[in-house]
N, CA, C and O atoms as a GROMACS GRO file, in nm:
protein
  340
    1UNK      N    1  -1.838  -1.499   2.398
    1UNK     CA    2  -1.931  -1.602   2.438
    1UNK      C    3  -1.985  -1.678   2.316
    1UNK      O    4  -1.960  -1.798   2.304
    2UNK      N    5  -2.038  -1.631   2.248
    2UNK     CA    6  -2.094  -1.660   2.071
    2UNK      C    7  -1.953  -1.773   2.057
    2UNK      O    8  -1.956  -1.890   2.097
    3UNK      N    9  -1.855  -1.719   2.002
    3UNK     CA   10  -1.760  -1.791   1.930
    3UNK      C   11  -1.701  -1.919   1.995
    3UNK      O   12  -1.651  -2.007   1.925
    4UNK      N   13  -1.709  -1.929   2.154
    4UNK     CA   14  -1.649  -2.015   2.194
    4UNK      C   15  -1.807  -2.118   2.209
    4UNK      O   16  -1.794  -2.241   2.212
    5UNK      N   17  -1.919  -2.069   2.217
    5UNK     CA   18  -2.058  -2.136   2.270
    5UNK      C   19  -2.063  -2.204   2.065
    5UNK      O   20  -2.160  -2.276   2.041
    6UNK      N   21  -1.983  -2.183   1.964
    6UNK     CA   22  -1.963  -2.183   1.795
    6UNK      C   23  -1.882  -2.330   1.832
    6UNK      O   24  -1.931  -2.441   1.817
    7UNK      N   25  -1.756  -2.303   1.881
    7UNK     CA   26  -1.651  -2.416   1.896
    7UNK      C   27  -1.689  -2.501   1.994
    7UNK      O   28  -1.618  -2.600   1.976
    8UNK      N   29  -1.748  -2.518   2.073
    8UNK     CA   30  -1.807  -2.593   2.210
    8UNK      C   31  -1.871  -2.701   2.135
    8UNK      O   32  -1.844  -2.821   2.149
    9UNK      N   33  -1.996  -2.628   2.018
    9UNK     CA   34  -2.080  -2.716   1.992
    9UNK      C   35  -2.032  -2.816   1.868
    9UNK      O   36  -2.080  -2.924   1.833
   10UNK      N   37  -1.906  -2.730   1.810
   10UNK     CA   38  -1.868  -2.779   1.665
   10UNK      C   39  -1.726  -2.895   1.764
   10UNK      O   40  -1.685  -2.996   1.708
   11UNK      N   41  -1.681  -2.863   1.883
   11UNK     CA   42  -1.571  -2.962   1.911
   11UNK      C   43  -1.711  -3.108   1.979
   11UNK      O   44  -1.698  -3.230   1.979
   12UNK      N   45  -1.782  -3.054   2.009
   12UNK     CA   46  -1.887  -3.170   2.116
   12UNK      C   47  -1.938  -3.315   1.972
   12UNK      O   48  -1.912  -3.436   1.972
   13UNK      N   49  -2.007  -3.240   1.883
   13UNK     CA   50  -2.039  -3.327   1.738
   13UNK      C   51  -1.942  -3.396   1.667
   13UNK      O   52  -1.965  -3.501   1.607
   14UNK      N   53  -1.809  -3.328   1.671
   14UNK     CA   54  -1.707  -3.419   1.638
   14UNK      C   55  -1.640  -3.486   1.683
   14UNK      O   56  -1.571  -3.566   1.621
   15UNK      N   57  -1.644  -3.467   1.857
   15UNK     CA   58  -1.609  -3.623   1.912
   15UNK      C   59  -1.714  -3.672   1.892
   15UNK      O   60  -1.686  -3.785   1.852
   16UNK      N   61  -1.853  -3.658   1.896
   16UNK     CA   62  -1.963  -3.769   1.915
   16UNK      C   63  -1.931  -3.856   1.758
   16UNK      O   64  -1.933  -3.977   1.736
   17UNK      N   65  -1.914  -3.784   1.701
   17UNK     CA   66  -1.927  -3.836   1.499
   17UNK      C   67  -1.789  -3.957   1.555
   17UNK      O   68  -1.811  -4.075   1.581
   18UNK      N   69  -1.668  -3.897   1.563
   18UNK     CA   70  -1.522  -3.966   1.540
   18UNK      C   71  -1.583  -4.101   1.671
   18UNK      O   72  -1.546  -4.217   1.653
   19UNK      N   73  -1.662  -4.070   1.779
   19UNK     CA   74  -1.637  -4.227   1.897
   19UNK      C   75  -1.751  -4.299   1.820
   19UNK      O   76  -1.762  -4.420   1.840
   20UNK      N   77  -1.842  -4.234   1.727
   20UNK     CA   78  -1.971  -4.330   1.659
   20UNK      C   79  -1.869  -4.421   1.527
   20UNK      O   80  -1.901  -4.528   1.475
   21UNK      N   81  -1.770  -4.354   1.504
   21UNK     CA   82  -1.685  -4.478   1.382
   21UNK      C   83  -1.686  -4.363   1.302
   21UNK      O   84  -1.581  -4.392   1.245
   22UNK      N   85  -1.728  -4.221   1.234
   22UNK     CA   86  -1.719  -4.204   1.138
   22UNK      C   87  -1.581  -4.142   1.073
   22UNK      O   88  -1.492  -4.116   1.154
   23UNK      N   89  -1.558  -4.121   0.957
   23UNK     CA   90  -1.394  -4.127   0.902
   23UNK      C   91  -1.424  -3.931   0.971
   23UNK      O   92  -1.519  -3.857   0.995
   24UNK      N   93  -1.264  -3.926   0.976
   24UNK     CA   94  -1.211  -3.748   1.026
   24UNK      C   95  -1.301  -3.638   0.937
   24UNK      O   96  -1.372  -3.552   0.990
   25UNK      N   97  -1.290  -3.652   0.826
   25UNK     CA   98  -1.328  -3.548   0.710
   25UNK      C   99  -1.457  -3.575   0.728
   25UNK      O  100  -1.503  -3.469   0.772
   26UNK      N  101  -1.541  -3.650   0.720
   26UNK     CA  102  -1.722  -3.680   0.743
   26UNK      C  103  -1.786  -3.621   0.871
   26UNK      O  104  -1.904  -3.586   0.879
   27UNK      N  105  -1.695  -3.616   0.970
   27UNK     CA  106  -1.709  -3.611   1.122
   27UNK      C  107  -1.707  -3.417   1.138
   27UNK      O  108  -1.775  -3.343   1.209
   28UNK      N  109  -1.602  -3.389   1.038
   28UNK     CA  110  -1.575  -3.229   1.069
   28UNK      C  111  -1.681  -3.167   1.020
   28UNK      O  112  -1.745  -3.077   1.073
   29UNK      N  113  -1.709  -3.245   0.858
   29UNK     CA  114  -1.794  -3.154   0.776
   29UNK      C  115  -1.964  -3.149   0.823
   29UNK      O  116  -2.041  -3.053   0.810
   30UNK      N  117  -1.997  -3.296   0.887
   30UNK     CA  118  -2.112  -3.326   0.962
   30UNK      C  119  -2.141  -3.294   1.080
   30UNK      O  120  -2.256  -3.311   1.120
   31UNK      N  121  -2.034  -3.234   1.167
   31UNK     CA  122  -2.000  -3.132   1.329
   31UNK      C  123  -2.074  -2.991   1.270
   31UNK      O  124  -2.176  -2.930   1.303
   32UNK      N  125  -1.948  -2.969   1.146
   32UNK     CA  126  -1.929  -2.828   1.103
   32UNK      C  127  -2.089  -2.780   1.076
   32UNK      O  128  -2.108  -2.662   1.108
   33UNK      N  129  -2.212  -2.851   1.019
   33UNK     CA  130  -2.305  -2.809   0.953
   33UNK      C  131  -2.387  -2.785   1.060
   33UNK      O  132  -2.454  -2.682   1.073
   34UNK      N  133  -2.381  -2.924   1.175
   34UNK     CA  134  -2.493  -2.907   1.275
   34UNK      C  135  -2.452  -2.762   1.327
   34UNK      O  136  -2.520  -2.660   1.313
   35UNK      N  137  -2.332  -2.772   1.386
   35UNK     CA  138  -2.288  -2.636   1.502
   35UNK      C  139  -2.343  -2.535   1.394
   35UNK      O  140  -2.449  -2.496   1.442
   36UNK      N  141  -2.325  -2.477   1.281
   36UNK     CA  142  -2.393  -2.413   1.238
   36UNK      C  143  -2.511  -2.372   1.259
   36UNK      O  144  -2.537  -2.262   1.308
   37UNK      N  145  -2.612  -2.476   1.216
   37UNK     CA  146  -2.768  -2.478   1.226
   37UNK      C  147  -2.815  -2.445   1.396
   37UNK      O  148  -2.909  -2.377   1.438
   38UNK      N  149  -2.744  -2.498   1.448
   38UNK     CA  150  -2.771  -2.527   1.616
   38UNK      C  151  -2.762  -2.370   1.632
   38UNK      O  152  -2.870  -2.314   1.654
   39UNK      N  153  -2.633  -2.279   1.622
   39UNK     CA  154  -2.596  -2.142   1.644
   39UNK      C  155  -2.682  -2.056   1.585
   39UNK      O  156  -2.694  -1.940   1.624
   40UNK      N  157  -2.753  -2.110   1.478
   40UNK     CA  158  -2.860  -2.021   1.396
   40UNK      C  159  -2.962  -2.004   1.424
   40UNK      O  160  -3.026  -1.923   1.355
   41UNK      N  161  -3.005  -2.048   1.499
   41UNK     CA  162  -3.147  -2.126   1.575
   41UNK      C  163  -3.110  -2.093   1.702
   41UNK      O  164  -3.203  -2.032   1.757
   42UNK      N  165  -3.023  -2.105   1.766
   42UNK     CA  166  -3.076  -2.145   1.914
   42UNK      C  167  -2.939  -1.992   1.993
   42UNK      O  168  -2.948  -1.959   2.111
   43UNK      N  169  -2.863  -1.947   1.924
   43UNK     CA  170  -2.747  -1.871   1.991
   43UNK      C  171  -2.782  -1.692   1.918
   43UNK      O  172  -2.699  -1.601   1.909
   44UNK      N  173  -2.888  -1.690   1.888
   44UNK     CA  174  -2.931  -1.538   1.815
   44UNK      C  175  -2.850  -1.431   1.890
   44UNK      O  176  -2.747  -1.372   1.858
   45UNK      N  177  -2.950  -1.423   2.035
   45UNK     CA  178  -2.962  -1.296   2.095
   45UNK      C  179  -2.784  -1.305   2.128
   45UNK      O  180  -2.744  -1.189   2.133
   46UNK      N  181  -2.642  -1.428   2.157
   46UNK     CA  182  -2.565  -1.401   2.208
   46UNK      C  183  -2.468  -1.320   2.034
   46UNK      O  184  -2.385  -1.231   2.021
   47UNK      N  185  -2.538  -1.410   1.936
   47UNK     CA  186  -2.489  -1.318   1.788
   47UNK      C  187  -2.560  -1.184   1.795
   47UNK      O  188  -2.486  -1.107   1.858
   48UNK      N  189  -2.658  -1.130   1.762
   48UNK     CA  190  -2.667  -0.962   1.811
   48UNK      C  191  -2.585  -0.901   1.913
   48UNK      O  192  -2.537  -0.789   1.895
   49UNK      N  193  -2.567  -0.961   2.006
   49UNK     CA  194  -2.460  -0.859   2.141
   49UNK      C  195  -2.331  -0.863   2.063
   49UNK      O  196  -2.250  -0.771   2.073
   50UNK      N  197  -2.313  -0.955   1.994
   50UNK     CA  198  -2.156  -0.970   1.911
   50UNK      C  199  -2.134  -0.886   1.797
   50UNK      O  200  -2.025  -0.834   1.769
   51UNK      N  201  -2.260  -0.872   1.720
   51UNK     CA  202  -2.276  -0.804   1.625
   51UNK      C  203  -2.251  -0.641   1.670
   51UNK      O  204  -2.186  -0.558   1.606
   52UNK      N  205  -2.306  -0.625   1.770
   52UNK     CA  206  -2.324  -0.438   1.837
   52UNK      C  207  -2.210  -0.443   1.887
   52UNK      O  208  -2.142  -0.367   1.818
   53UNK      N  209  -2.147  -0.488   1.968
   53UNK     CA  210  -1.972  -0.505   1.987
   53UNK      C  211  -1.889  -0.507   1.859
   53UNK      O  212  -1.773  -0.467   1.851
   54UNK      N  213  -1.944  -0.545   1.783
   54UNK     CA  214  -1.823  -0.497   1.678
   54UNK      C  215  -1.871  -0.373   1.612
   54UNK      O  216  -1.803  -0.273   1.588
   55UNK      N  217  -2.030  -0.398   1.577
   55UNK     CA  218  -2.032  -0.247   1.541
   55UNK      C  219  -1.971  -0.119   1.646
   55UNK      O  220  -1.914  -0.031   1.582
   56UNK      N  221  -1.974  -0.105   1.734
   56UNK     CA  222  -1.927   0.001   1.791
   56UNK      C  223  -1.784  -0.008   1.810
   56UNK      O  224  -1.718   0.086   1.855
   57UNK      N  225  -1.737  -0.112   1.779
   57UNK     CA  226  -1.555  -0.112   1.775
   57UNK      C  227  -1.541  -0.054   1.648
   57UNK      O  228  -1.442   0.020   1.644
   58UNK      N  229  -1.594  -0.058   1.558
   58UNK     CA  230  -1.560  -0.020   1.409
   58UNK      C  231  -1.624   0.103   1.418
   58UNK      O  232  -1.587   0.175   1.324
   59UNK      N  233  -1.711   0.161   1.496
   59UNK     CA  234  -1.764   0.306   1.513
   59UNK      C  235  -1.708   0.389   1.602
   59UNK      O  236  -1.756   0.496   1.641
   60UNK      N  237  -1.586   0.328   1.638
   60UNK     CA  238  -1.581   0.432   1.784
   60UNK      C  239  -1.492   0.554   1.796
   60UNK      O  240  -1.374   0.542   1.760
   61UNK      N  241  -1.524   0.643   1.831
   61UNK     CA  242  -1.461   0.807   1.834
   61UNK      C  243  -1.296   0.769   1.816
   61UNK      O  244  -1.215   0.689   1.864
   62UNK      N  245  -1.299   0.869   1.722
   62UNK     CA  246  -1.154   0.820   1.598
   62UNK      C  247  -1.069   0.919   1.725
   62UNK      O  248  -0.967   0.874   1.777
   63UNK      N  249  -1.107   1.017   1.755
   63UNK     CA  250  -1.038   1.175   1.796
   63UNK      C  251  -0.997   1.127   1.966
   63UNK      O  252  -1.056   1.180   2.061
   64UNK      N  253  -0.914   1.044   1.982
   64UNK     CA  254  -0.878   0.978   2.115
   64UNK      C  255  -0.791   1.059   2.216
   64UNK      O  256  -0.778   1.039   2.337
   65UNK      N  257  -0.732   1.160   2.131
   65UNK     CA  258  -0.646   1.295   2.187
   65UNK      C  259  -0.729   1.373   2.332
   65UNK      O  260  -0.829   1.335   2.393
   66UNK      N  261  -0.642   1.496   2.356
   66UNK     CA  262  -0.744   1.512   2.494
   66UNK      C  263  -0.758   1.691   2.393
   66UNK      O  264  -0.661   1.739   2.334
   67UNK      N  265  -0.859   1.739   2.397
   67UNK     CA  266  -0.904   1.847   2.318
   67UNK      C  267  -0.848   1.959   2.353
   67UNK      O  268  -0.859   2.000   2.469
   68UNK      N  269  -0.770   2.033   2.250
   68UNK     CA  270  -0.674   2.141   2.256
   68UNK      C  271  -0.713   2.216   2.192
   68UNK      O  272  -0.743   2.193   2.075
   69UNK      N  273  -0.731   2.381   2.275
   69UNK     CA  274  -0.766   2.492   2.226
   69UNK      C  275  -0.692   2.545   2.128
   69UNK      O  276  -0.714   2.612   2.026
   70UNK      N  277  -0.592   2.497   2.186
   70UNK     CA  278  -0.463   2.568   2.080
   70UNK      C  279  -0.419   2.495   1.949
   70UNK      O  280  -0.336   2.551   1.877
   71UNK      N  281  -0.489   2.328   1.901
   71UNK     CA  282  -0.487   2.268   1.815
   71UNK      C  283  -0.596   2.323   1.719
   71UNK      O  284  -0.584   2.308   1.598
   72UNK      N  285  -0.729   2.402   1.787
   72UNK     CA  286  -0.842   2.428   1.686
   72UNK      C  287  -0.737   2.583   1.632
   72UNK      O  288  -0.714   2.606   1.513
   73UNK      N  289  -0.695   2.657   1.725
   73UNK     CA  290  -0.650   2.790   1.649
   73UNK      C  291  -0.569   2.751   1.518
   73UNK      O  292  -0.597   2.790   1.404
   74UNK      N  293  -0.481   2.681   1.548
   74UNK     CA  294  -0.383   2.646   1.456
   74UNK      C  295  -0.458   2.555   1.326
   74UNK      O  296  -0.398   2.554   1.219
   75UNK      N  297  -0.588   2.479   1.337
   75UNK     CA  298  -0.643   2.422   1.216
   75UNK      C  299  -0.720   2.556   1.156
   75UNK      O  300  -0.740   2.564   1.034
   76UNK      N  301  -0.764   2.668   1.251
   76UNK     CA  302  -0.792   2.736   1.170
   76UNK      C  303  -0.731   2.836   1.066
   76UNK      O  304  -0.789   2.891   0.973
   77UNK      N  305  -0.604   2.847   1.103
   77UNK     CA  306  -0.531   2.973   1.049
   77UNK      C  307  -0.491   2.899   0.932
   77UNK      O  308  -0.496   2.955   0.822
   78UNK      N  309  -0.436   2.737   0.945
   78UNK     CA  310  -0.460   2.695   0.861
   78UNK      C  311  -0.507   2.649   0.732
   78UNK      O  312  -0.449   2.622   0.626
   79UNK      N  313  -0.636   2.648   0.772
   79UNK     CA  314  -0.738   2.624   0.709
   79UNK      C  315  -0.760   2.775   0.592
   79UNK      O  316  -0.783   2.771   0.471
   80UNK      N  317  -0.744   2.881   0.671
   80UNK     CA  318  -0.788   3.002   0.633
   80UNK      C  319  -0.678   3.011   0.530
   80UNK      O  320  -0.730   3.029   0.420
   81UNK      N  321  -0.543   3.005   0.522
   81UNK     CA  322  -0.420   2.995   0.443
   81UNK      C  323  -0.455   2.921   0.361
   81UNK      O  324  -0.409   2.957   0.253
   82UNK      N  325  -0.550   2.780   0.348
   82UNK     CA  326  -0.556   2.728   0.202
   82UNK      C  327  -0.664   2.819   0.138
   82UNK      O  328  -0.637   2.842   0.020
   83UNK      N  329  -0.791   2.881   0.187
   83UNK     CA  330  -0.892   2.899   0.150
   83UNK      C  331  -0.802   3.070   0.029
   83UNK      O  332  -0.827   3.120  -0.081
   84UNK      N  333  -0.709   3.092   0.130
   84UNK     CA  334  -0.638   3.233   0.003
   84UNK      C  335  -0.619   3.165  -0.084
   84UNK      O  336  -0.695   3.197  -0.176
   85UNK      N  337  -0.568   3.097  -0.105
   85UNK     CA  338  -0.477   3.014  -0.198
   85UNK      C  339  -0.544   3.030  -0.328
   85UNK      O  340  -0.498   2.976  -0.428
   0.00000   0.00000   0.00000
C-alpha cells in the first residue's frame, strides 16, 4: 500500500509538471521531491505497518522443518563427540 500510495503520488505530480510545460528531467526531479515530502508527512502510520512487515520477514523462525525427536538425539551424540575431542 505505502509503495504504490509512493508511485501514485510521484506518477500524479509528473503528469501535472509535464501538461503545465515543464521540460522531462525538471518534472521528475520536482514530482520526485514533492511525493517524497507528501509520504513523509501525510503516509506515516501506512510506513510503520511496512516497516513491521519487513521487520518480521527478516525475523522470522529460521527452523521451518517439522520437529524431530530423532534429529535432537543425533545433534546430541554429536555434539558430545566434539566436546571428547
Amino acid at each position: 500500500m505505502f509503495i504504490s500510495a509512493r508511485i501514485g503520488l510521484f506518477a500524479l505530480f509528473l503528469a501535472v509538471f509535464l501538461l503545465l510545460g515543464f521540460e522531462g528531467i525538471y518534472s521528475a526531479l520536482i514530482a520526485g521531491v514533492l511525493a517524497l515530502a507528501i509520504s513523509l508527512v501525510f503516509l506515516q502510520k501506512q510506513r510503520d505497518a511496512l516497516s513491521v512487515e519487513i521487520y518480521n520477514w527478516n525475523h522470522r523462525e529460521k527452523n521451518l522443518g517439522v520437529p524431530d525427536q530423532d534429529a535432537d538425539i543425533e545433534n546430541a551424540i554429536l555434539d558430545s563427540k566434539e566436546d571428547n575431542k
